[in-house]
N, CA, C and O atoms as a printed pandas DataFrame, in Angstrom:
     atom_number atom_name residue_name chain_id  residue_number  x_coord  y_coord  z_coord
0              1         N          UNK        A               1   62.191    8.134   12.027
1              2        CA          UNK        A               1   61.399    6.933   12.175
2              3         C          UNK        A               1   60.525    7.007   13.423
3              4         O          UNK        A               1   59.355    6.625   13.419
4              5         N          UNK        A               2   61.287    7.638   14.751
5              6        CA          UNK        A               2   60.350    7.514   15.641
6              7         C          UNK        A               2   59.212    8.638   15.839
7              8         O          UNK        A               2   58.319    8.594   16.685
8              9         N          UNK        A               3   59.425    9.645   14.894
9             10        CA          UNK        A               3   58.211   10.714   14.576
10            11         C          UNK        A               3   57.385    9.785   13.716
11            12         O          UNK        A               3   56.204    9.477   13.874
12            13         N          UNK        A               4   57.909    9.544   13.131
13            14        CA          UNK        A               4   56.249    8.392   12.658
14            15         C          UNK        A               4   55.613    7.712   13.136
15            16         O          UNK        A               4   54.429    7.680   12.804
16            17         N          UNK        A               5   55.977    7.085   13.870
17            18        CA          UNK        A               5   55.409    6.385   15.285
18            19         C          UNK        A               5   54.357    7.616   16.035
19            20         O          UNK        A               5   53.172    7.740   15.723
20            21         N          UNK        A               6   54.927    8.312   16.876
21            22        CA          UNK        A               6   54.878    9.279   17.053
22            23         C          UNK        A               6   53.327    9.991   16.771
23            24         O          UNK        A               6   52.378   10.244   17.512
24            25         N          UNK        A               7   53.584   10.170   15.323
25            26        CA          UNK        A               7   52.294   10.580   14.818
26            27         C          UNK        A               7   50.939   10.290   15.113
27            28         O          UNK        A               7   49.924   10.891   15.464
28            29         N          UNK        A               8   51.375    8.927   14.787
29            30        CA          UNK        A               8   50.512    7.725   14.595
30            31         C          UNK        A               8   49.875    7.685   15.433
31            32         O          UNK        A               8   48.646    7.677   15.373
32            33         N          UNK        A               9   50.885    7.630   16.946
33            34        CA          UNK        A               9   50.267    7.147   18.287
34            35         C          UNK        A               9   49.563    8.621   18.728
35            36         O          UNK        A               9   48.672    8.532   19.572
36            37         N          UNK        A              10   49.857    9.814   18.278
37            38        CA          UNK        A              10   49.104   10.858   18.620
38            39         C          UNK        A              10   47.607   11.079   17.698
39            40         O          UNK        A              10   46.730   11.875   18.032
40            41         N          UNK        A              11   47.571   10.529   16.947
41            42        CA          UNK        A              11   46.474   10.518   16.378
42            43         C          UNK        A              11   45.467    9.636   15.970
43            44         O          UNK        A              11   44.609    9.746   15.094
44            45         N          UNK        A              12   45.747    8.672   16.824
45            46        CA          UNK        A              12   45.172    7.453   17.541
46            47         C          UNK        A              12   44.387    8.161   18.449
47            48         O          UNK        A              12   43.156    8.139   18.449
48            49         N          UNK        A              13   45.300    8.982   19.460
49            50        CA          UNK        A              13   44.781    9.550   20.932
50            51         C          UNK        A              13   43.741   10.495   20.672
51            52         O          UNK        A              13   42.719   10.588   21.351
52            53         N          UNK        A              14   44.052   11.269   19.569
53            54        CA          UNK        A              14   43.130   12.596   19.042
54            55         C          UNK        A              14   41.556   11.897   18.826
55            56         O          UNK        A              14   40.557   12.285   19.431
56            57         N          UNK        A              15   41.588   10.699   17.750
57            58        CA          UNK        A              15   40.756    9.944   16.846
58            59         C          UNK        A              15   39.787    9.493   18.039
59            60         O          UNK        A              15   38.584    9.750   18.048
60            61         N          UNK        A              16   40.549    8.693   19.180
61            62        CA          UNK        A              16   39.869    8.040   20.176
62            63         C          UNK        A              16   39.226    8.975   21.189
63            64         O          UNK        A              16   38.222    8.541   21.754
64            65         N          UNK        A              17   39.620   10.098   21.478
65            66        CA          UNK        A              17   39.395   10.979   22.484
66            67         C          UNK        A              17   37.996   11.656   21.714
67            68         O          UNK        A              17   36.936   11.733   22.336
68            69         N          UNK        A              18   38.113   12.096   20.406
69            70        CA          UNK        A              18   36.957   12.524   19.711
70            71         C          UNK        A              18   35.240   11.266   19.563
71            72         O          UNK        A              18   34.022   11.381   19.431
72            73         N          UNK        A              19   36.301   10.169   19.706
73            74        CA          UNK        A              19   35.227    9.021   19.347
74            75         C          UNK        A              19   34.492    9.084   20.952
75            76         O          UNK        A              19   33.287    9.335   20.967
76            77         N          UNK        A              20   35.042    8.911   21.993
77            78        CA          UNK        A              20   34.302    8.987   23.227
78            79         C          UNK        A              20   33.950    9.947   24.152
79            80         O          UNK        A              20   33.689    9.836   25.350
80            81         N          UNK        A              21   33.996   11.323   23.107
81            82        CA          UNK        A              21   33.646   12.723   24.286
82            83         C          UNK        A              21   31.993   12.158   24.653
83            84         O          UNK        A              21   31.222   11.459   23.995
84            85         N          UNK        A              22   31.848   12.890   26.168
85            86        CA          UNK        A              22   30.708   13.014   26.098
86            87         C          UNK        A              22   29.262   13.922   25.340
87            88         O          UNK        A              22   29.478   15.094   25.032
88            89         N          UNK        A              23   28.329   13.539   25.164
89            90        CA          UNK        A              23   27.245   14.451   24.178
90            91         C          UNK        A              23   27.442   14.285   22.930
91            92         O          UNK        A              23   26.851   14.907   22.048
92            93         N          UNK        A              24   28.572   13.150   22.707
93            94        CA          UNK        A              24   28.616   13.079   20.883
94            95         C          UNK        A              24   27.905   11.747   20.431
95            96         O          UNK        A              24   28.551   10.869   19.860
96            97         N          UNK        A              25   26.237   11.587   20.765
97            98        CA          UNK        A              25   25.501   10.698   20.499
98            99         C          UNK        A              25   25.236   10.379   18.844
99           100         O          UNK        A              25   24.193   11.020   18.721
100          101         N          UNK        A              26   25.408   10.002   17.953
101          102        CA          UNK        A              26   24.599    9.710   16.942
102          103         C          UNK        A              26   23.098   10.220   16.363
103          104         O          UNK        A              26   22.022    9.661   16.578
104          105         N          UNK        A              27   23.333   11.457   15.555
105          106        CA          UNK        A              27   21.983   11.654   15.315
106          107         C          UNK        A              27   21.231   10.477   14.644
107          108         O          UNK        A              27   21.647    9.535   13.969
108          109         N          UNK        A              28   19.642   10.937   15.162
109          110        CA          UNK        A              28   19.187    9.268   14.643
110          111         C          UNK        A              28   18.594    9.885   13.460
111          112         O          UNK        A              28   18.196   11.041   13.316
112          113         N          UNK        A              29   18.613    8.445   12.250
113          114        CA          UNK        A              29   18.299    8.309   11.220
114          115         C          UNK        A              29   17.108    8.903   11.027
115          116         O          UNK        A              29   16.211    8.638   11.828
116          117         N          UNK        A              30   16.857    9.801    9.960
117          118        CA          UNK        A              30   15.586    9.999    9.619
118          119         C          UNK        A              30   15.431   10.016    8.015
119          120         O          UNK        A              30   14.580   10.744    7.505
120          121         N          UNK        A              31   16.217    9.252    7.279
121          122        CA          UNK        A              31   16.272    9.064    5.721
122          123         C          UNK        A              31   15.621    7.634    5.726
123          124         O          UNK        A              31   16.527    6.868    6.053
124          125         N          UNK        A              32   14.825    7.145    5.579
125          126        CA          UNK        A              32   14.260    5.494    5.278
126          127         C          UNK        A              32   15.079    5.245    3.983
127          128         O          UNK        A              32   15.539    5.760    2.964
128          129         N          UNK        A              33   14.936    4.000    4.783
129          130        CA          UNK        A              33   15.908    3.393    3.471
130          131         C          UNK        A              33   15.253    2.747    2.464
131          132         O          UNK        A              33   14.230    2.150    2.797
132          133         N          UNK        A              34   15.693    2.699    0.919
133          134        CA          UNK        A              34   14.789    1.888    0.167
134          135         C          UNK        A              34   14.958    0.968   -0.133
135          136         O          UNK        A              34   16.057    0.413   -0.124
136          137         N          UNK        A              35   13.523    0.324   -0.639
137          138        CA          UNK        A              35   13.972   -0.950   -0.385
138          139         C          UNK        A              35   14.389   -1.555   -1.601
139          140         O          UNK        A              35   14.065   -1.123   -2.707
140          141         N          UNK        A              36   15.136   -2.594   -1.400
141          142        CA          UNK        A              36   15.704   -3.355   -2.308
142          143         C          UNK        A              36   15.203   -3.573   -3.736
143          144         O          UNK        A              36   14.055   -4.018   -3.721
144          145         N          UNK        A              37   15.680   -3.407   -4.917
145          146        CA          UNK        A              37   15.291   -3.474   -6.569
146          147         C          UNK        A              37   15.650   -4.487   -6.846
147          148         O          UNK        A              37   16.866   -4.672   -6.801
148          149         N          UNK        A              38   14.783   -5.574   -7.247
149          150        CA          UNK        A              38   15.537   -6.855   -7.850
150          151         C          UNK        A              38   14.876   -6.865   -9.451
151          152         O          UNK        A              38   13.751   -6.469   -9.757
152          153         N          UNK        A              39   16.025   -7.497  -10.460
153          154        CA          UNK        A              39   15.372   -7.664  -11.852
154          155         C          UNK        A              39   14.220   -9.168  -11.633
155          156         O          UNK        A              39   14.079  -10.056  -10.792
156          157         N          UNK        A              40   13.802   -8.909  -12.487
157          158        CA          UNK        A              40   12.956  -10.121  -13.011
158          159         C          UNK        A              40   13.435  -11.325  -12.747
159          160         O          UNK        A              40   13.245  -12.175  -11.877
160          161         N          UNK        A              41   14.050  -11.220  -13.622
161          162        CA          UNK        A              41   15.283  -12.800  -13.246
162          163         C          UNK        A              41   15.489  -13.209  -12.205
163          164         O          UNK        A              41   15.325  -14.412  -12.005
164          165         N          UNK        A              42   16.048  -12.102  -10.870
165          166        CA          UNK        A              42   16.385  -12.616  -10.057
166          167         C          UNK        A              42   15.270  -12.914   -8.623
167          168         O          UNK        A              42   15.430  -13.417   -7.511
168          169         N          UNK        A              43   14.133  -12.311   -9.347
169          170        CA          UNK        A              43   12.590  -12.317   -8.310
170          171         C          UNK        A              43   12.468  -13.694   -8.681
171          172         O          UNK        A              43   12.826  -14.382   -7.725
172          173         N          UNK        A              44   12.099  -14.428   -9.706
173          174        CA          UNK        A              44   12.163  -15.442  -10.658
174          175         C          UNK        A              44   13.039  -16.637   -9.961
175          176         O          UNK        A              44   12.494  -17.739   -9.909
176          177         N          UNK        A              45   14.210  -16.515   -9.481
177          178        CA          UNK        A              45   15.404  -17.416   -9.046
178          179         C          UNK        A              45   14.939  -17.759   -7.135
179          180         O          UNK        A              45   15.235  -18.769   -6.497
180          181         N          UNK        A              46   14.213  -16.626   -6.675
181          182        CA          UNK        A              46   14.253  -16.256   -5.329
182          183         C          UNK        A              46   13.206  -17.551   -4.869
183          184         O          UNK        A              46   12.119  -17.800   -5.390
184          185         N          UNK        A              47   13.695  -18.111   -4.023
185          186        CA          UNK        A              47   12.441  -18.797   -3.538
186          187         C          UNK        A              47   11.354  -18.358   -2.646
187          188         O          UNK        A              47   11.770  -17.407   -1.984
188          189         N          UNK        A              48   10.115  -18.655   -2.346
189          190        CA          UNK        A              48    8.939  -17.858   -1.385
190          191         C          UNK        A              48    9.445  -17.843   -0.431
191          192         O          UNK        A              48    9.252  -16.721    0.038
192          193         N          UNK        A              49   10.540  -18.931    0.807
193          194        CA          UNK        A              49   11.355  -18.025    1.302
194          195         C          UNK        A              49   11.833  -16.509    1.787
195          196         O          UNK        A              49   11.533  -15.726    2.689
196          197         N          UNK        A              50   12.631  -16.545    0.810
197          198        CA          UNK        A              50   13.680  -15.271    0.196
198          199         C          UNK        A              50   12.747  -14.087    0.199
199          200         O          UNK        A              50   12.866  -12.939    0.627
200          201         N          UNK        A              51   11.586  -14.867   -0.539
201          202        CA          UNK        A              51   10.477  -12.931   -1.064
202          203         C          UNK        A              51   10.017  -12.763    0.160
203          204         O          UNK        A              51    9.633  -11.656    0.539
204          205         N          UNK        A              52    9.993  -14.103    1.130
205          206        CA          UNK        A              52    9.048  -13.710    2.681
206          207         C          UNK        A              52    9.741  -12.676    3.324
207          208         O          UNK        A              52    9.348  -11.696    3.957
208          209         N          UNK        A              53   10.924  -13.122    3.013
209          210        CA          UNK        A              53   12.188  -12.634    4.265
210          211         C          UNK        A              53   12.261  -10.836    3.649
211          212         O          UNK        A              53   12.093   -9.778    4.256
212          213         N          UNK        A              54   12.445  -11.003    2.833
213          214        CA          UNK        A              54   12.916   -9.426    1.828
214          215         C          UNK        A              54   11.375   -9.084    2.407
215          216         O          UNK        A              54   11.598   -8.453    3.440
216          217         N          UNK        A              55    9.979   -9.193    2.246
217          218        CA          UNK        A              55    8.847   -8.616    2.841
218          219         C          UNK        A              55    9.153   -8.239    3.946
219          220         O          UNK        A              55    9.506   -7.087    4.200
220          221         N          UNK        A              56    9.049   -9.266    4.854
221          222        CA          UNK        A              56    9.184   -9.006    6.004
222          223         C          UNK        A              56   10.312   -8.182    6.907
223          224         O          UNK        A              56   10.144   -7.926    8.100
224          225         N          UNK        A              57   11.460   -7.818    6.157
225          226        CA          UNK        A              57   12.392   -7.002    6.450
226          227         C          UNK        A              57   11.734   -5.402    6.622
227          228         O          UNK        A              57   12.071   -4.639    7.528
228          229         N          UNK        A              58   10.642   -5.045    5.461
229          230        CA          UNK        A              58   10.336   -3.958    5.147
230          231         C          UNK        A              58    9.150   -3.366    5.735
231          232         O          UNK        A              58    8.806   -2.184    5.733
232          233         N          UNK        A              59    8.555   -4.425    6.260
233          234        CA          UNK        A              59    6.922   -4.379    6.881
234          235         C          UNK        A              59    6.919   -4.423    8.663
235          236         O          UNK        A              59    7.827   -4.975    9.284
236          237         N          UNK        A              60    5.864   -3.814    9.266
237          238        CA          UNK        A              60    5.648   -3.397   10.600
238          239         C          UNK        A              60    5.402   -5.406   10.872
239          240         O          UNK        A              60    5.039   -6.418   10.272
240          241         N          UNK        A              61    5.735   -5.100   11.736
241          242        CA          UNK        A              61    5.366   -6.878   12.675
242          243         C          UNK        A              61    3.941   -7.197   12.282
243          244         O          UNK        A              61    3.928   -8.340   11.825
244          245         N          UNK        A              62    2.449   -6.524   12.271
245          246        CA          UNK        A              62    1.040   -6.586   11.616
246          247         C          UNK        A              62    1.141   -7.170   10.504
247          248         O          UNK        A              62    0.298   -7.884    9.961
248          249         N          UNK        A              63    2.144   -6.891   10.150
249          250        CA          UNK        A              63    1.805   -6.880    8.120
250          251         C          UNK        A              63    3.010   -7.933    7.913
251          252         O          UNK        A              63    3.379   -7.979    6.740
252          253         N          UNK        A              64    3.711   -8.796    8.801
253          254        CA          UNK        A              64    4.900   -9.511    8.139
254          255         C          UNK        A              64    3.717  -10.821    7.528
255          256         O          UNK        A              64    2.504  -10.712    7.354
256          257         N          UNK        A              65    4.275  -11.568    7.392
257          258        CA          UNK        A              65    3.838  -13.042    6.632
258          259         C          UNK        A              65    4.642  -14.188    6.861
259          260         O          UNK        A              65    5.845  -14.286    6.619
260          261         N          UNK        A              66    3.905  -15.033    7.334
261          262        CA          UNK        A              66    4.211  -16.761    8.002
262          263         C          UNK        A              66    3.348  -17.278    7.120
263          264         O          UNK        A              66    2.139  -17.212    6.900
264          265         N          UNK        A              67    4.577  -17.972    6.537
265          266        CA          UNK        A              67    4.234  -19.241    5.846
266          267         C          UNK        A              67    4.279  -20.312    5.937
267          268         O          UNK        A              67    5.465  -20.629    6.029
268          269         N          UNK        A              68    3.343  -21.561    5.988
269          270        CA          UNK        A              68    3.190  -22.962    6.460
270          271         C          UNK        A              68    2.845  -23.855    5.589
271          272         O          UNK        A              68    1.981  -23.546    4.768
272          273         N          UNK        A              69    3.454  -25.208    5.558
273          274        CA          UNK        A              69    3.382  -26.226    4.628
274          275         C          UNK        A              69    2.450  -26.979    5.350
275          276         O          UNK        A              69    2.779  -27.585    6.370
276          277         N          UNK        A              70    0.957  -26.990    4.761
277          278        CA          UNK        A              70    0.319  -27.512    5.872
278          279         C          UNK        A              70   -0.503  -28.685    5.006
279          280         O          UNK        A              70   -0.547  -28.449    3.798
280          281         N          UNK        A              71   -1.202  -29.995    5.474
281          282        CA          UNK        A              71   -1.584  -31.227    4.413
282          283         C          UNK        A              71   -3.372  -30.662    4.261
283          284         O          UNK        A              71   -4.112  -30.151    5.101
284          285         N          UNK        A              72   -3.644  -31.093    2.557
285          286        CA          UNK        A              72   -4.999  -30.956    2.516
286          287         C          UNK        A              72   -5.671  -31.842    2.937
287          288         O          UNK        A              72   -5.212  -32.981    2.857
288          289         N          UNK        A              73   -6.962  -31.635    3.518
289          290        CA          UNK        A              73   -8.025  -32.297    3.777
290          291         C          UNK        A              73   -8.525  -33.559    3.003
291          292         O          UNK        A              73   -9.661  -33.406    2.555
292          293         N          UNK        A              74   -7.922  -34.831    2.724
293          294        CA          UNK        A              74   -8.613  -35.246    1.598
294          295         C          UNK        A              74   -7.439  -35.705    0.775
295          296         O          UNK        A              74   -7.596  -36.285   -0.299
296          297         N          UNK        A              75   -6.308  -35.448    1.275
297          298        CA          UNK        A              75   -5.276  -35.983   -0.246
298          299         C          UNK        A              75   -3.876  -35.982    0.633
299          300         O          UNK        A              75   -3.754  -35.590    1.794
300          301         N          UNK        A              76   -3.005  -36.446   -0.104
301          302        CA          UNK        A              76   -1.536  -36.989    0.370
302          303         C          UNK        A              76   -0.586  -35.637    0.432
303          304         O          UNK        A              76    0.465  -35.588    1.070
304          305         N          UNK        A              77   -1.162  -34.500   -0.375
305          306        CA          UNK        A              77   -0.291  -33.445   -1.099
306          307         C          UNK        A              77   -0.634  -32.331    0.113
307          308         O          UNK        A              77   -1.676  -32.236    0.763
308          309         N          UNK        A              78    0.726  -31.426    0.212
309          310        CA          UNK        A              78    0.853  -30.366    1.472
310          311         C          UNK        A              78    0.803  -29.068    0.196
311          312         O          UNK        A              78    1.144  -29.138   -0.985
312          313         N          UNK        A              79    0.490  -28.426    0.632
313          314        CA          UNK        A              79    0.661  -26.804   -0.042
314          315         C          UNK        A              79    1.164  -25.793    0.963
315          316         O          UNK        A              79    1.332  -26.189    2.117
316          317         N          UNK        A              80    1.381  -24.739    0.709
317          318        CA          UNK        A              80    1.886  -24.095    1.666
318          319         C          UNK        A              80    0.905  -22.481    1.598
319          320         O          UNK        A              80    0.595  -21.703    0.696
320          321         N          UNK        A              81    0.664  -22.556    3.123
321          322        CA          UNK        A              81   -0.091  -21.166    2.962
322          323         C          UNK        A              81    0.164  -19.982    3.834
323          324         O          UNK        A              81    0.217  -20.109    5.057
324          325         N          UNK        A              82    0.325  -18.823    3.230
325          326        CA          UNK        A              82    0.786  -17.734    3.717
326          327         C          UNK        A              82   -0.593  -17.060    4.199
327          328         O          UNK        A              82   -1.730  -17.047    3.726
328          329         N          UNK        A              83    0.090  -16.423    5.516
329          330        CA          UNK        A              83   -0.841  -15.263    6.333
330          331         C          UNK        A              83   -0.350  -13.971    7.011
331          332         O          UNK        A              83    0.789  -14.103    7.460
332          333         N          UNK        A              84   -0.892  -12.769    7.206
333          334        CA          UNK        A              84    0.187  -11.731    7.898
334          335         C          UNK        A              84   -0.509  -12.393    9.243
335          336         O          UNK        A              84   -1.476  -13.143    9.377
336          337         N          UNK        A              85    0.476  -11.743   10.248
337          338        CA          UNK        A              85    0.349  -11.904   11.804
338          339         C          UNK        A              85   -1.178  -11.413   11.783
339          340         O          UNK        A              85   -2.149  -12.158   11.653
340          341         N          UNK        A              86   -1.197  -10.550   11.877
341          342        CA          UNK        A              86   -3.120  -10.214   11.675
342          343         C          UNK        A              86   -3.732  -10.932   11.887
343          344         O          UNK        A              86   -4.521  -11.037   12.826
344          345         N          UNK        A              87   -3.430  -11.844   10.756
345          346        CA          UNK        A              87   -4.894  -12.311    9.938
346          347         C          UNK        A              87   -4.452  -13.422   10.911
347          348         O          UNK        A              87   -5.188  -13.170   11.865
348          349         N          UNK        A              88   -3.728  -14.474   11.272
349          350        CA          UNK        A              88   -3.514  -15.028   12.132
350          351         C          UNK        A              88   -4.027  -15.238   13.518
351          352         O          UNK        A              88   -4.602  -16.220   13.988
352          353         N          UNK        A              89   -3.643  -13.923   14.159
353          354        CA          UNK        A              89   -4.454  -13.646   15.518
354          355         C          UNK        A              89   -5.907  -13.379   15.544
355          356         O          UNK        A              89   -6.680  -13.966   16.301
356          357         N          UNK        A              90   -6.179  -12.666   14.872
357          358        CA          UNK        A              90   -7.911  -12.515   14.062
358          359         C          UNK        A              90   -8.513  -13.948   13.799
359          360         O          UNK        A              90   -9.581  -14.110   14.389
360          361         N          UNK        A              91   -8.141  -14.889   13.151
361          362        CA          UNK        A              91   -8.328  -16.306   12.889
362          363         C          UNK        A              91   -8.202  -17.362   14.493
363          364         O          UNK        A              91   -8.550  -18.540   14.574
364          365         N          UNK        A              92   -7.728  -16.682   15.398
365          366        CA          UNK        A              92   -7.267  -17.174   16.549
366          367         C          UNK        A              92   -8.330  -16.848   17.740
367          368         O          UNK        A              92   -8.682  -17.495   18.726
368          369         N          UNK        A              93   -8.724  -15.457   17.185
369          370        CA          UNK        A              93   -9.417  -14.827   18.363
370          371         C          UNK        A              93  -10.844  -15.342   18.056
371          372         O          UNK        A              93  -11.389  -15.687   19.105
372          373         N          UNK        A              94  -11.864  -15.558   16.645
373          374        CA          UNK        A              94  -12.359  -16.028   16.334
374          375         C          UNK        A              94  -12.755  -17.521   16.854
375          376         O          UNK        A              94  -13.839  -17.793   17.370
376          377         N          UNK        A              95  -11.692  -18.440   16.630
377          378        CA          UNK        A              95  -11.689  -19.652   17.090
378          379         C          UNK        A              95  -11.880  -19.739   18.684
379          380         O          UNK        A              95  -12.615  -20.506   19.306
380          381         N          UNK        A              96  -11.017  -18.742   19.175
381          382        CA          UNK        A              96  -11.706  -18.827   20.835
382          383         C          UNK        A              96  -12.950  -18.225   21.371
383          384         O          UNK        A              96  -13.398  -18.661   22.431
384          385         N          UNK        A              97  -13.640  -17.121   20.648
385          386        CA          UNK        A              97  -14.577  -16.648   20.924
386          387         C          UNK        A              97  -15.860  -18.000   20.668
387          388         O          UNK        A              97  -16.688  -18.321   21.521
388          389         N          UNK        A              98  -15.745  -18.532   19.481
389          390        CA          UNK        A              98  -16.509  -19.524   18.911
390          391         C          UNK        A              98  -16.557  -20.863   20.267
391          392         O          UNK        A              98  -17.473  -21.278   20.976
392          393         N          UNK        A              99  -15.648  -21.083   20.195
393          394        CA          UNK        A              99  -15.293  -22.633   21.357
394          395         C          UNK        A              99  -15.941  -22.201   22.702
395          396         O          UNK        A              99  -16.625  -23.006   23.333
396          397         N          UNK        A             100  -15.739  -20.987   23.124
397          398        CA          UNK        A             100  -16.527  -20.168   24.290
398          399         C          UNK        A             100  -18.096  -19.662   24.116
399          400         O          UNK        A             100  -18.746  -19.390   25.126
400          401         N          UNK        A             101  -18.562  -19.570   23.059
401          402        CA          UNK        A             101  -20.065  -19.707   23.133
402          403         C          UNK        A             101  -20.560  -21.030   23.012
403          404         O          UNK        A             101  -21.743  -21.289   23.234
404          405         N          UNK        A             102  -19.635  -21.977   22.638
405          406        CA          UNK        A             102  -20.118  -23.390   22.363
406          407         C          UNK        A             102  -20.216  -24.310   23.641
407          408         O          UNK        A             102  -20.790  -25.396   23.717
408          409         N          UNK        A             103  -19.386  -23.499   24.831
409          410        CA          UNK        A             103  -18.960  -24.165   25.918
410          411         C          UNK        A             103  -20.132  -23.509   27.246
411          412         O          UNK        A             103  -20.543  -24.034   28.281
412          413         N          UNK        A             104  -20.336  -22.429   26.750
413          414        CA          UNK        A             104  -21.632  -21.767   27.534
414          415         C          UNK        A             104  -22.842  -21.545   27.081
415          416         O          UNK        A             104  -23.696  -20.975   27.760
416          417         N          UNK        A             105  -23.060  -22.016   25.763
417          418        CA          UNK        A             105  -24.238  -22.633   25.488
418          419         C          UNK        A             105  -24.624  -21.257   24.646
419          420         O          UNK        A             105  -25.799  -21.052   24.952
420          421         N          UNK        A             106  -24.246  -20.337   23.838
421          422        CA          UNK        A             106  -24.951  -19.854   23.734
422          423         C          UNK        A             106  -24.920  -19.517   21.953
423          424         O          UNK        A             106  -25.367  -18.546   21.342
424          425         N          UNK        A             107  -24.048  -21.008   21.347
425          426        CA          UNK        A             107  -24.104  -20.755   19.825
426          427         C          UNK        A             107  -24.970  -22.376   20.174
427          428         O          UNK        A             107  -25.059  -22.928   21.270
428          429         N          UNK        A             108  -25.403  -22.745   19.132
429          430        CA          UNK        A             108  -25.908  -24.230   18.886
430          431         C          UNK        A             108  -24.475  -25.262   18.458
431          432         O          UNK        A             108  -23.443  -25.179   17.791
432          433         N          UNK        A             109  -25.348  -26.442   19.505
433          434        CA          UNK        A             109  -23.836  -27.186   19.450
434          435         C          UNK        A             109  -23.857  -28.386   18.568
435          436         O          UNK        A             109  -24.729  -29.255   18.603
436          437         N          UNK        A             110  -22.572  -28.356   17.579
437          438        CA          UNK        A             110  -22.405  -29.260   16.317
438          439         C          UNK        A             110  -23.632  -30.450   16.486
439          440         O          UNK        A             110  -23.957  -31.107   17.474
440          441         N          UNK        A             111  -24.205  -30.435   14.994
441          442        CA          UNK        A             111  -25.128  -31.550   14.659
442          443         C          UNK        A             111  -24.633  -32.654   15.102
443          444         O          UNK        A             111  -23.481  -32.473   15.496
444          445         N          UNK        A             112  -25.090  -34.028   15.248
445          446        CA          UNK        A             112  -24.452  -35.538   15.609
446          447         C          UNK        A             112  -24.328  -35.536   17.128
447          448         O          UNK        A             112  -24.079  -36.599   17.696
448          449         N          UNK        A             113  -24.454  -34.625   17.689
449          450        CA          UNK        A             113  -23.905  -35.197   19.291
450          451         C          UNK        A             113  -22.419  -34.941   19.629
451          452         O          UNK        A             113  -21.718  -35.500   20.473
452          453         N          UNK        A             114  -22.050  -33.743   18.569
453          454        CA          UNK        A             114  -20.450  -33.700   19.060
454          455         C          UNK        A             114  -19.759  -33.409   19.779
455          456         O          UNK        A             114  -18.895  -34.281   19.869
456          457         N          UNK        A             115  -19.542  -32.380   20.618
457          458        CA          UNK        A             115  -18.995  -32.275   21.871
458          459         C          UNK        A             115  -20.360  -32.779   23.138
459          460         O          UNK        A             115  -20.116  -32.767   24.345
């Protein structure tokens, strides 16, 4: 009985001593993994959510997608609209470049007297 013990506790020591030598780093991954197969049905069941998240798992930070429930112009009803980070910051950089020629005079400034 106490050789089984014994064992045990020696190959605990072996197991652990192998797990923390030094230079035994983890080669790093170089197999990509693929990505996830869903049937019909269950693309079908997934909410825009779910398909954002499963995208965005698979895609560089450029290319993920934010989605916003945002209200139309004109009506009671919200829709929701998707953009990658990109197109986002691009839409951003735009808007400040624009507000900055408007502020130094050098786009024409809104009809009516607006700013």
């Amino acid at each position: 009985m106490q050789t089984k013990y014994l064992l045990v506790a020696l190959a605990a020591v072996l197991i652990m001593g192998c797990a923390s030598g030094a230079g035994n780093e983890p080669a790093p991954l170089t197999v990509a993994q693929a990505a996830p197969t869903f049937t019909q049905e269950e693309k079908d069941q997934m909410t825009t959510e779910e398909k954002v998240a499963i995208y965005n798992s698979q895609e560089e930070e450029k290319n993920q997608i934010i989605c916003r429930r945002t209200q139309i112009t004109g009506s009671h009803r919200k829709r929701t609209v998707c953009r990658t980070i990109a197109q986002i910051a691009e839409e951003q950089e735009n808007a400040r470049r624009t507000l900055q020629d408007i502020q130094i005079g050098g786009a024409a400034a809104p009809a009516g007297g607006g700013l």
